[in-house]
Backbone as CSV, one residue per row, in Angstrom:
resi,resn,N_x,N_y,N_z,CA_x,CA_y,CA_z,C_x,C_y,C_z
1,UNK,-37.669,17.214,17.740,-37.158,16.997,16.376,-38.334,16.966,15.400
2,UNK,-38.635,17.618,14.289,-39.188,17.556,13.516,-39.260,16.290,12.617
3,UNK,-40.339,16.346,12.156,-40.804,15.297,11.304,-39.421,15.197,9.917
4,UNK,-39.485,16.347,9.471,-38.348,16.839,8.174,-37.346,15.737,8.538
5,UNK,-36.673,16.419,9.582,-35.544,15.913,10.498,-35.151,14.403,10.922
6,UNK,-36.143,14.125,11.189,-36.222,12.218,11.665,-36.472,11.582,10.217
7,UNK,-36.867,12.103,9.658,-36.540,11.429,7.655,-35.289,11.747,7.251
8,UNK,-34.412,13.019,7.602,-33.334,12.980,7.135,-32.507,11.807,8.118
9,UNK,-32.583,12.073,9.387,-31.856,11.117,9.722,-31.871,9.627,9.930
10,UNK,-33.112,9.191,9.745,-33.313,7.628,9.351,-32.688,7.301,8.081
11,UNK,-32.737,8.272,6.647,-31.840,8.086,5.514,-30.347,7.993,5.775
12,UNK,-30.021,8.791,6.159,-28.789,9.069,7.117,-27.971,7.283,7.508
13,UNK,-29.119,6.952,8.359,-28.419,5.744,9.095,-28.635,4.913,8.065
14,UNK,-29.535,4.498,7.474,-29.717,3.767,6.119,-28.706,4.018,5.274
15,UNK,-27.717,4.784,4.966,-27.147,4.755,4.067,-25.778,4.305,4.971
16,UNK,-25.338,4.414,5.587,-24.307,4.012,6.576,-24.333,2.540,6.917
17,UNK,-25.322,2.045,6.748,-25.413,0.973,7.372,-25.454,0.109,5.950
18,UNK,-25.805,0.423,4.913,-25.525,0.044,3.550,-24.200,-0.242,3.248
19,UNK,-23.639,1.192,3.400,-21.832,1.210,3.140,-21.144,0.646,3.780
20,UNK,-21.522,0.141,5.080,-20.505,-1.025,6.131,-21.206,-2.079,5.098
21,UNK,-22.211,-2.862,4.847,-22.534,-3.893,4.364,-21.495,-3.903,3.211
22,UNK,-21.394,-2.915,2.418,-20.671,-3.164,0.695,-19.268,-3.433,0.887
23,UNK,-18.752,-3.254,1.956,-17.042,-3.182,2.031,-16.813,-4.571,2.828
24,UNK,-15.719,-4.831,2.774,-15.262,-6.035,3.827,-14.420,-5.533,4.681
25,UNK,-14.012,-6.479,5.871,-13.355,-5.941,7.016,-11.983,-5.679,6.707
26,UNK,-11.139,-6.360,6.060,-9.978,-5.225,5.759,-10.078,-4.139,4.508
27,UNK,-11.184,-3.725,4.032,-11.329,-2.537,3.347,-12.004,-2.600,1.635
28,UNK,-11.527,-4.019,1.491,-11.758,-4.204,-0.122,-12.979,-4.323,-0.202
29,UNK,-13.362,-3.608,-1.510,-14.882,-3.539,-1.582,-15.280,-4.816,-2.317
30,UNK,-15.756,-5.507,-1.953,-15.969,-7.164,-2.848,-17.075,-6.914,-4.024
31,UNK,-17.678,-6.139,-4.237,-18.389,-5.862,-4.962,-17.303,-5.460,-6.441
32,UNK,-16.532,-4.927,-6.202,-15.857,-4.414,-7.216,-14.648,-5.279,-7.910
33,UNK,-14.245,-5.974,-6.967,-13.099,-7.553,-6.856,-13.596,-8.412,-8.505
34,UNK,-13.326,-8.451,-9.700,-13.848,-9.230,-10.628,-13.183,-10.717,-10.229
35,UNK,-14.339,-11.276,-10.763,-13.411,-13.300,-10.308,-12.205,-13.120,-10.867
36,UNK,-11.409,-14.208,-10.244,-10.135,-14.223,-11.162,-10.466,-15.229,-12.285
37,UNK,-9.502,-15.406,-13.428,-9.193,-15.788,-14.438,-9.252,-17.630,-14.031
38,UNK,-9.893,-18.693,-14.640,-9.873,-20.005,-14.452,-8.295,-20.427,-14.926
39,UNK,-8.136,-21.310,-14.050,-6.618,-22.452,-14.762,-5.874,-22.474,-12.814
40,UNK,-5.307,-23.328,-13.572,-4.114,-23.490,-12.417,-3.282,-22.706,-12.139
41,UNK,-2.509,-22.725,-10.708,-2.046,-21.130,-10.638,-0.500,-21.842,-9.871
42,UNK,0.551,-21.198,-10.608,1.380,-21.811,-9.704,1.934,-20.585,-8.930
43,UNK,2.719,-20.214,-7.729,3.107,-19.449,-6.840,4.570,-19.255,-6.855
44,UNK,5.370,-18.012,-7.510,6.563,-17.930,-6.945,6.741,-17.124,-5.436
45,UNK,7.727,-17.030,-5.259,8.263,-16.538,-3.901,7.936,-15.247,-3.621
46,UNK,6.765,-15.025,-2.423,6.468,-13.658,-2.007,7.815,-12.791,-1.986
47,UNK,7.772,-11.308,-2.293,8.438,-10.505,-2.045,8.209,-9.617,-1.029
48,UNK,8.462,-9.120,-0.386,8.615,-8.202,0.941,9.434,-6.914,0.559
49,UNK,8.856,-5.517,1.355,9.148,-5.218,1.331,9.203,-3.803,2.635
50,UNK,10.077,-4.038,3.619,9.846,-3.614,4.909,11.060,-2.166,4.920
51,UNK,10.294,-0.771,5.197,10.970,0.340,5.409,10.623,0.385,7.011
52,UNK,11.777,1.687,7.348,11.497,2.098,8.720,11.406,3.375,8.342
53,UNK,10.582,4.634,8.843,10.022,5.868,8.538,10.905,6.506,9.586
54,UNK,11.132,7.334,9.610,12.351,8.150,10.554,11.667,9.393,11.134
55,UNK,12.181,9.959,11.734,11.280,10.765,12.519,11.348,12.231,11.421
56,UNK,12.485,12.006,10.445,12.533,13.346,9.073,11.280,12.164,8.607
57,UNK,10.850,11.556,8.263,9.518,11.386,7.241,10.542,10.382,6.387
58,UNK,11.710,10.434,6.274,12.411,9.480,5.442,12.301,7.617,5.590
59,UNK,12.232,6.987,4.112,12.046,5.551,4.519,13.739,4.880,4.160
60,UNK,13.875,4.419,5.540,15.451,3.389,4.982,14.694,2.113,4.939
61,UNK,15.028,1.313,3.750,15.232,-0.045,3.781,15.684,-1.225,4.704
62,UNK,15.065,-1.511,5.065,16.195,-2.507,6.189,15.525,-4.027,5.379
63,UNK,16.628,-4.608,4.647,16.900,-5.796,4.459,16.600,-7.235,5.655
64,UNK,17.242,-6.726,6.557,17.050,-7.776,7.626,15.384,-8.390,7.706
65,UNK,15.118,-6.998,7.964,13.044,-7.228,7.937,12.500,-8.125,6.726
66,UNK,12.760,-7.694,5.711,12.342,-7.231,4.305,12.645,-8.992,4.125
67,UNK,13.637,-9.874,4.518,14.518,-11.201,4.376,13.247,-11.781,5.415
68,UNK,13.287,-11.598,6.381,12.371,-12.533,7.696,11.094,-12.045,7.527
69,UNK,10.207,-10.945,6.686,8.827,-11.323,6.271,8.657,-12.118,5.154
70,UNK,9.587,-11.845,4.541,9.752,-12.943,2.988,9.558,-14.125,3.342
71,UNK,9.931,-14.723,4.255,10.779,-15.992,4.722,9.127,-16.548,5.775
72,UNK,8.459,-15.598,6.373,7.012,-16.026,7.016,5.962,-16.128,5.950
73,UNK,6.270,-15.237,4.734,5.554,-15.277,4.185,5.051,-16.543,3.096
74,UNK,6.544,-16.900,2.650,7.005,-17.988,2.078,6.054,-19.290,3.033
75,UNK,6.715,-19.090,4.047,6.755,-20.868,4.489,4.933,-20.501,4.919
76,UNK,4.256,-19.794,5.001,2.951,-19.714,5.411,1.821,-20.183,3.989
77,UNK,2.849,-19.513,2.800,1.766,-19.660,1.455,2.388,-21.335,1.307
78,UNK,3.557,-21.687,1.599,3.890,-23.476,1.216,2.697,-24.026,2.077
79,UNK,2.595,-23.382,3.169,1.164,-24.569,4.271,-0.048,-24.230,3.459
80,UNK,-0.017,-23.667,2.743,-1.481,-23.186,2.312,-1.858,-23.939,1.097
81,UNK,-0.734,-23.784,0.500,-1.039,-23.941,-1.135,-0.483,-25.667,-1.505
82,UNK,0.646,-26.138,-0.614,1.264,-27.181,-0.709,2.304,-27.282,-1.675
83,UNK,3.151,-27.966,-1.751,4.430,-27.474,-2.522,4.964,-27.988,-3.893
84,UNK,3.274,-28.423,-4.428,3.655,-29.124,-5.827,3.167,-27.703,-6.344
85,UNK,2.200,-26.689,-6.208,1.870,-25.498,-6.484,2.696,-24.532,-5.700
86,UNK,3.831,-24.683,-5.864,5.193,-23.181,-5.561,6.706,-23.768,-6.313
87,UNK,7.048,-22.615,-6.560,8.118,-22.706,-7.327,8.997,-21.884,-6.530
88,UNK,9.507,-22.227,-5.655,10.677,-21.908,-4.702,12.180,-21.735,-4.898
89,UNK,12.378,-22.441,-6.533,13.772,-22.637,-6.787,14.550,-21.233,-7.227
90,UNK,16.093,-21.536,-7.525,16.837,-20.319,-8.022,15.946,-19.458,-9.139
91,UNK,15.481,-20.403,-9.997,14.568,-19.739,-10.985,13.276,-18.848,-10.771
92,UNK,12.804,-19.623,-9.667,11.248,-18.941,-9.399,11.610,-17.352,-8.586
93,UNK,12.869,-17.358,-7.662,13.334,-16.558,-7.102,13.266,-15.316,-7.858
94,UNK,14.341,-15.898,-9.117,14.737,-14.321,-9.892,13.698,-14.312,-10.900
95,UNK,12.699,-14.814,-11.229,11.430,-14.563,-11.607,10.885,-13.238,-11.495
96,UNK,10.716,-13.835,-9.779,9.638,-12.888,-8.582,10.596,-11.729,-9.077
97,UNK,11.699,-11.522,-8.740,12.227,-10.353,-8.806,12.299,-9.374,-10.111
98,UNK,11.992,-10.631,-11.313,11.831,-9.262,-12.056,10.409,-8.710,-12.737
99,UNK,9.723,-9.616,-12.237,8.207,-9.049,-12.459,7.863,-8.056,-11.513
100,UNK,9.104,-7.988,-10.025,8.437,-6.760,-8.941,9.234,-5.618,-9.850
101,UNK,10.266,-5.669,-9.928,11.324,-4.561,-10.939,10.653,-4.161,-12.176
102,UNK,10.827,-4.778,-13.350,10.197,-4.495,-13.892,9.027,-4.948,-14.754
103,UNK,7.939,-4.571,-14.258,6.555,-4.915,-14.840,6.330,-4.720,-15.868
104,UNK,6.987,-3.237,-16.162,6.159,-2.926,-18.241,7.098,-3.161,-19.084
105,UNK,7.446,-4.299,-18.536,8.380,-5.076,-19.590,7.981,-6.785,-19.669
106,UNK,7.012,-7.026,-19.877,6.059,-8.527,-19.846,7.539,-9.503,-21.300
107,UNK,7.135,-10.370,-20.425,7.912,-11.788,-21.425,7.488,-12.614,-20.875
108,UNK,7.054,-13.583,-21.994,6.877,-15.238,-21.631,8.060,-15.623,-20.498
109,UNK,6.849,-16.434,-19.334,7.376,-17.064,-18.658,7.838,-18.469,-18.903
110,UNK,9.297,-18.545,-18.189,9.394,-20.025,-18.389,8.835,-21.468,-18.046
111,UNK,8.298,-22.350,-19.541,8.182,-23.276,-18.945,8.378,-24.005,-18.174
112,UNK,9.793,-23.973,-17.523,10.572,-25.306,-17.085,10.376,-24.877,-15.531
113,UNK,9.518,-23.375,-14.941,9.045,-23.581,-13.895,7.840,-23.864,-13.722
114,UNK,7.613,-25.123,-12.826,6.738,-26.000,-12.609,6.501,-26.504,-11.372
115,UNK,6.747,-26.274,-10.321,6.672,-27.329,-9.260,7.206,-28.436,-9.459
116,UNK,6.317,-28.676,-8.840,6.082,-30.919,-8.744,4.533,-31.017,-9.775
117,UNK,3.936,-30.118,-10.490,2.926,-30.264,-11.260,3.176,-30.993,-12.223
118,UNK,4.074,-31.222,-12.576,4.762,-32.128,-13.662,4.354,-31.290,-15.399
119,UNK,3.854,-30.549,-15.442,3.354,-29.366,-16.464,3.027,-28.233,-16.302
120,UNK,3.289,-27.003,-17.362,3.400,-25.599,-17.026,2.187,-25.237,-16.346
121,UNK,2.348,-24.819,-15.478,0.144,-23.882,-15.153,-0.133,-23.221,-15.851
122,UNK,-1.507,-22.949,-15.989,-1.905,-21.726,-16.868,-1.549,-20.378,-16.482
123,UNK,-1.402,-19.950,-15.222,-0.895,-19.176,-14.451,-0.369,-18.961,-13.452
124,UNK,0.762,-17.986,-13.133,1.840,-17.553,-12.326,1.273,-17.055,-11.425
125,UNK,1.517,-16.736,-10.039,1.139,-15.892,-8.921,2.616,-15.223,-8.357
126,UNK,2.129,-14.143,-7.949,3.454,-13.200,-7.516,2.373,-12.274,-6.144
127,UNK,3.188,-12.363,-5.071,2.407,-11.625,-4.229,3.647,-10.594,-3.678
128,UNK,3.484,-9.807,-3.293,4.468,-8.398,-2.959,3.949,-7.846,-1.698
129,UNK,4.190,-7.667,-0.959,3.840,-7.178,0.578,4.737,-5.782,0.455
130,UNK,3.876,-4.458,0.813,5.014,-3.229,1.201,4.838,-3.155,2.886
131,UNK,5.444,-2.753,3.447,5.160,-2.369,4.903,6.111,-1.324,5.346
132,UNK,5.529,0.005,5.959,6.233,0.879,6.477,6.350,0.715,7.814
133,UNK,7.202,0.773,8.819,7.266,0.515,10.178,7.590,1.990,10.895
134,UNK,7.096,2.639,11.790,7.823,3.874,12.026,8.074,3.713,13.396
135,UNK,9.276,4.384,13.259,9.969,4.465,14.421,9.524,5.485,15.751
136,UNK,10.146,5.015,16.747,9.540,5.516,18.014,9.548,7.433,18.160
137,UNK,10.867,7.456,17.275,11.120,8.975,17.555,9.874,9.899,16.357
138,UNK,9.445,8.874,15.197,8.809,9.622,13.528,7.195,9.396,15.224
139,UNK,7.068,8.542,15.263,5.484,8.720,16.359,5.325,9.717,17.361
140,UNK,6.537,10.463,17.567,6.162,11.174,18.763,6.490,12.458,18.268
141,UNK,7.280,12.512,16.706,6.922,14.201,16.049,6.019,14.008,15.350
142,UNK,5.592,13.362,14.917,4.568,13.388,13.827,3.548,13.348,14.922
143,UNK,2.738,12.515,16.092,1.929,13.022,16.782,2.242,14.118,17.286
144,UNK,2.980,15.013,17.706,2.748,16.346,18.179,2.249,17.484,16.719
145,UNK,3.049,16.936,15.439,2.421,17.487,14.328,0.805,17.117,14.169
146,UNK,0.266,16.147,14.321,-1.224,15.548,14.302,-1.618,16.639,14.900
147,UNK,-1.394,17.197,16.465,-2.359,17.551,17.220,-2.129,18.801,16.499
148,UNK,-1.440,19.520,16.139,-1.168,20.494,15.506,-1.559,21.356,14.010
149,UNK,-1.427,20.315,13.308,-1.123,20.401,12.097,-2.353,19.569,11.295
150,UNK,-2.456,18.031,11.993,-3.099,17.060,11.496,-2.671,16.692,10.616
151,UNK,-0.861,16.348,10.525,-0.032,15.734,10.034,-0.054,14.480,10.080
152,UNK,0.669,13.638,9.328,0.536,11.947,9.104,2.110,11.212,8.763
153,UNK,2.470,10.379,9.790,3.788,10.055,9.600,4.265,9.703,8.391
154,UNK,5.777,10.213,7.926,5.889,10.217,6.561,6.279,10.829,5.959
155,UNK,6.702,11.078,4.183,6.291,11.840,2.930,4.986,11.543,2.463
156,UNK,4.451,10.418,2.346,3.124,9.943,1.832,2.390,9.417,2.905
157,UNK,2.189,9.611,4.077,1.319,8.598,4.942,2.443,7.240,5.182
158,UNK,1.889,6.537,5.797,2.706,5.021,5.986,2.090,4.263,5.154
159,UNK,2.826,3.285,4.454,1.960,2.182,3.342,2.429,0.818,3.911
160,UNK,1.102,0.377,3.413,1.128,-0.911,4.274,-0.220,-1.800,3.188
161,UNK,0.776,-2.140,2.502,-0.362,-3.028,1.275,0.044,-4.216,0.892
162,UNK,-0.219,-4.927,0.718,0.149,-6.335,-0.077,-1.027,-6.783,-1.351
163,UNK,-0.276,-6.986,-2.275,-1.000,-7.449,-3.808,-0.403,-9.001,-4.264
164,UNK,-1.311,-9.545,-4.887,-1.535,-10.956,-4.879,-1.802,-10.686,-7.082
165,UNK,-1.081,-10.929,-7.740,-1.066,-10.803,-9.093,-0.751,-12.070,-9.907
166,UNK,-1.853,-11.963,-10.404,-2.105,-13.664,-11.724,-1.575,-12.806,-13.098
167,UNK,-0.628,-13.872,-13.236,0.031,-13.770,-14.973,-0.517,-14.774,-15.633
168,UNK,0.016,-14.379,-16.573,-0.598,-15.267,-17.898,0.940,-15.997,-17.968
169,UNK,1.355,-16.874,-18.397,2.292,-17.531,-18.321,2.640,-17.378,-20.092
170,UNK,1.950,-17.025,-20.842,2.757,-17.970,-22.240,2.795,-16.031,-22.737
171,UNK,2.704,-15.119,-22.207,2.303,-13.179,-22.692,3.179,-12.912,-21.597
172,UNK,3.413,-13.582,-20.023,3.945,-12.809,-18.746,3.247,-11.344,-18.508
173,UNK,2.094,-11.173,-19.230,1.343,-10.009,-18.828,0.048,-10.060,-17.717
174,UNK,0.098,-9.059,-16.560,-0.924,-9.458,-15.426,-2.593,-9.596,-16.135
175,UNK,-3.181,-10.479,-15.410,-4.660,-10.500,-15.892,-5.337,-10.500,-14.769
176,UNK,-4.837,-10.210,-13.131,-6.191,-9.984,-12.185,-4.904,-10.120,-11.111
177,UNK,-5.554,-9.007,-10.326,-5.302,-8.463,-9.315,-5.732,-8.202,-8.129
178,UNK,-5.149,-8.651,-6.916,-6.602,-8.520,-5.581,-5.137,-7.912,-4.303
179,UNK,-5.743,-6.760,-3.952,-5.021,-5.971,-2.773,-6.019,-5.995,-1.660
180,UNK,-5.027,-6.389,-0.632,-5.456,-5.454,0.714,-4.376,-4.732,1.826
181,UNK,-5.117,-4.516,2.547,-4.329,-3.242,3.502,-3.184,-4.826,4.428
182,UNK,-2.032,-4.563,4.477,-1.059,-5.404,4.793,-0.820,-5.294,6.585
183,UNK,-1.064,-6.826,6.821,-0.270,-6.807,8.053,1.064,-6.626,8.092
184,UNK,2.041,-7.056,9.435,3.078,-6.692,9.327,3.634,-8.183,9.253
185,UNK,4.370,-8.709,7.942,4.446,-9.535,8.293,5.805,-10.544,8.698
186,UNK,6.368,-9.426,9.221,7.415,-10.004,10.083,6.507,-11.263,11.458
187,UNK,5.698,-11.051,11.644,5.109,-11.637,12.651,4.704,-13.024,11.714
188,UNK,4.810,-14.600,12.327,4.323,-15.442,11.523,2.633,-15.711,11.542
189,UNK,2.290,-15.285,12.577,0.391,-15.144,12.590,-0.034,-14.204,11.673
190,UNK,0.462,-13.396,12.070,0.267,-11.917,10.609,0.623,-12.264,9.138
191,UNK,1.561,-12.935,8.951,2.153,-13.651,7.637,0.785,-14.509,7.086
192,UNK,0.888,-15.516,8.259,-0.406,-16.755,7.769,-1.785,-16.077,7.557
193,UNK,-2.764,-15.040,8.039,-3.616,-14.151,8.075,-3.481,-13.916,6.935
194,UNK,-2.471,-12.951,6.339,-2.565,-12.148,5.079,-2.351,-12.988,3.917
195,UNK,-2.060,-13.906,4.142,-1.683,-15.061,3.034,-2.879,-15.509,2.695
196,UNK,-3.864,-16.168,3.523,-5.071,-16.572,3.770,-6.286,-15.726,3.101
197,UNK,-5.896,-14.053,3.749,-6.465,-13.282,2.515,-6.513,-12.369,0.912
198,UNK,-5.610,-13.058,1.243,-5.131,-12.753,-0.176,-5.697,-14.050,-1.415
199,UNK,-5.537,-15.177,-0.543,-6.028,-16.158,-1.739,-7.564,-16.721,-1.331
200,UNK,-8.207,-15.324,-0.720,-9.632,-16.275,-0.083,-10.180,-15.628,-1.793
201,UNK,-10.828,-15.113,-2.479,-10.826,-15.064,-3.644,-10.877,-16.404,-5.019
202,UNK,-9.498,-17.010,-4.598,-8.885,-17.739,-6.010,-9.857,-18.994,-6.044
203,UNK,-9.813,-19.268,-4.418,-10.978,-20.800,-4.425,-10.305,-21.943,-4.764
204,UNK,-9.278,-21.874,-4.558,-8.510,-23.221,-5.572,-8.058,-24.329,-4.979
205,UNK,-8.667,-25.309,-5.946,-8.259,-26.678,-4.983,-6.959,-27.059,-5.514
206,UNK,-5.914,-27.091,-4.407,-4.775,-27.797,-4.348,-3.935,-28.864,-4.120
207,UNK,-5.542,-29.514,-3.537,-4.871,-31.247,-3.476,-4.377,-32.016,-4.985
208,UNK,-3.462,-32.804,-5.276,-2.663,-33.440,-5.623,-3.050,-34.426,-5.906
């Protein structure tokens, strides 16, 4: 090997070994992550949202899933956060639901959700989990398309993300945002994991 050669490839590994340093292990580049916004944060009810991919590339909804990751996800962010910081009620419910529906339509949030904080927070949290699940028959055409084609199960690939979004409470407009690549979280270890990273970021003390 030439001299030329062993400089290109010592740069080579130097720069590789840079780019594992800048990223974190589920993908987010922390370098790029801005702090979030200071104040208190109160938590409505994760949303879920669990498809099954079909072996046409098509996603059906299945509710059943979509209800029992909600439901791990829920009772995993109550152990986390404690339950004077979540708003669990009828209200916080249809909240969540219409900030996942519709977003570019911002309105003051209501005061009168509060926890047990006994006063409004400065800010709302809404976390949304997507998860595609594919089925046994979409894995075994779509891998024979891979070897083939170098096809990817799907119309778009499989998505599998969860986002963690701070409102402003008195505008209901988002002010910071932190994603990562989503477990599945029908599973309650996978639930508690992604919950965990999602609010390793916020730093927030929640004792009472």
């Amino acid at each position: 090997m030439s001299r030329l050669s062993g400089l290109v490839l010592r740069a080579l590994t130097l720069c590789l070994l840079l780019a594992g340093c800048a990223s974190s292990p589920d993908g987010t580049d922390k370098a790029e992550l801005t702090p979030p916004p200071g104040g208190t944060v109160l938590y409505l009810p994760p949303v879920a949202e669990i498809t099954l991919v079909t072996a046409a590339g098509l996603r059906e909804p299945h509710e059943d899933w979509s209800e029992a990751a909600a439901i791990n996800l829920a009772d995993a962010l109550l152990d986390t956060v404690g339950e004077a910081w979540t708003e669990y009620s009828g209200a916080g419910k249809t909240e969540a639901q219409r900030l996942t529906t519709s977003p570019e339509t911002p309105q003051p949030i209501s005061p009168d959700m509060a926890g047990k904080l006994g006063s409004p927070s400065d800010l709302v949290a809404l976390i949304v989990v997507k998860a595609d699940v594919e089925s046994s028959a979409s894995r075994l055409v779509q891998g024979g398309l891979g070897v083939l084609f170098g096809g990817v199960p799907g119309p778009d690939g499989l998505e599998h993300t969860a986002c963690l979004t701070l409102y402003d409470r008195a505008t209901g407009r988002p002010v910071w945002t932190h994603d990562v690549a989503a477990l599945d979280p029908r599973d309650t270890k996978a639930a508690k994991r992604l919950i965990l990273r999602l609010l390793a970021p916020l730093q927030q003390d929640t004792e009472t």
